[in-house]
C-alpha positions as CSV (number, residue, x, y, z in Angstrom):
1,X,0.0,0.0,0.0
2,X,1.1,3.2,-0.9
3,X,1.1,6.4,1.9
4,X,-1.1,8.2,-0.9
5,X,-4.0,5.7,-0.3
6,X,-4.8,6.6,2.8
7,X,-6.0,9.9,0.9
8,X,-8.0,8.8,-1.7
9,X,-11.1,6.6,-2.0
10,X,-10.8,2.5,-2.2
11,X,-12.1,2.6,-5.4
12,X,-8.8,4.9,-6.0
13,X,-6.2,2.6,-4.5
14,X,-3.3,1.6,-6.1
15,X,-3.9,-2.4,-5.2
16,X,-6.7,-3.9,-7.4
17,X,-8.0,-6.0,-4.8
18,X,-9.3,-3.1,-2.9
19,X,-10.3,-1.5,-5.8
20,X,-12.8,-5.0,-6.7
21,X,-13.8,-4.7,-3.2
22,X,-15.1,-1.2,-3.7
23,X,-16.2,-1.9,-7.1
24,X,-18.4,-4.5,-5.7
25,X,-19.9,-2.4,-3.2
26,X,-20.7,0.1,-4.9
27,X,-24.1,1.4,-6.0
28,X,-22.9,4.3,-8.5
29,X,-23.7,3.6,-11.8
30,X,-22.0,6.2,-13.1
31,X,-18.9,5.7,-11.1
32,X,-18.5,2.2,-11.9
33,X,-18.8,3.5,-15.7
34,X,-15.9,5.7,-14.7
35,X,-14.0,2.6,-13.7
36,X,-14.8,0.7,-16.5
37,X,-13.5,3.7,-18.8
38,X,-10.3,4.4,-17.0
39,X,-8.9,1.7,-14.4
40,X,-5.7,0.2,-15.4
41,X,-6.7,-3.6,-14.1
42,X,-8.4,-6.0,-16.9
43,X,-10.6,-7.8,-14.2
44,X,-11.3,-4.7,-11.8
45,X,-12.7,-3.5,-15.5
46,X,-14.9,-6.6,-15.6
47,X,-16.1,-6.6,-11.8
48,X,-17.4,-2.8,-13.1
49,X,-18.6,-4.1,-16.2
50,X,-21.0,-7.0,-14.0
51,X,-21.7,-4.7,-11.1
52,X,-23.5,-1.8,-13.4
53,X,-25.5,-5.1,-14.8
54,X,-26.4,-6.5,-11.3
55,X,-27.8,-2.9,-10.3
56,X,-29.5,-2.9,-13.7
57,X,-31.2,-6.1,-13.2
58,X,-32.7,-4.7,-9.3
59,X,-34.0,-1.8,-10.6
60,X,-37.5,-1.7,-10.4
């Protein structure tokens, strides 16, 4: 972990597993679009990617 992180959001952190974490808690579509657009990790991408369907899919 870099000292930075402890400044900026988990779903800003420089280790990706933290980053899935927050990905997968998240309820912000369009901050999981955000992710899906710019993070540098293949699978936090995906996680994104199937989170913004999952909240599709419980939307009434």
């Amino acid at each position: 972990m870099k000292f930075s992180d402890f400044f900026v959001p988990k779903i800003a952190r420089s280790d990706p597993k933290v980053r899935e974490k927050a990905v997968l808690s998240c309820t912000d579509p369009e901050l999981l679009q955000r992710v899906v657009q710019h993070d540098k990790d293949d699978h936090v991408r995906q996680v994104a990617r199937q989170r913004i369907e999952t909240l599709k899919t419980r939307q009434p």
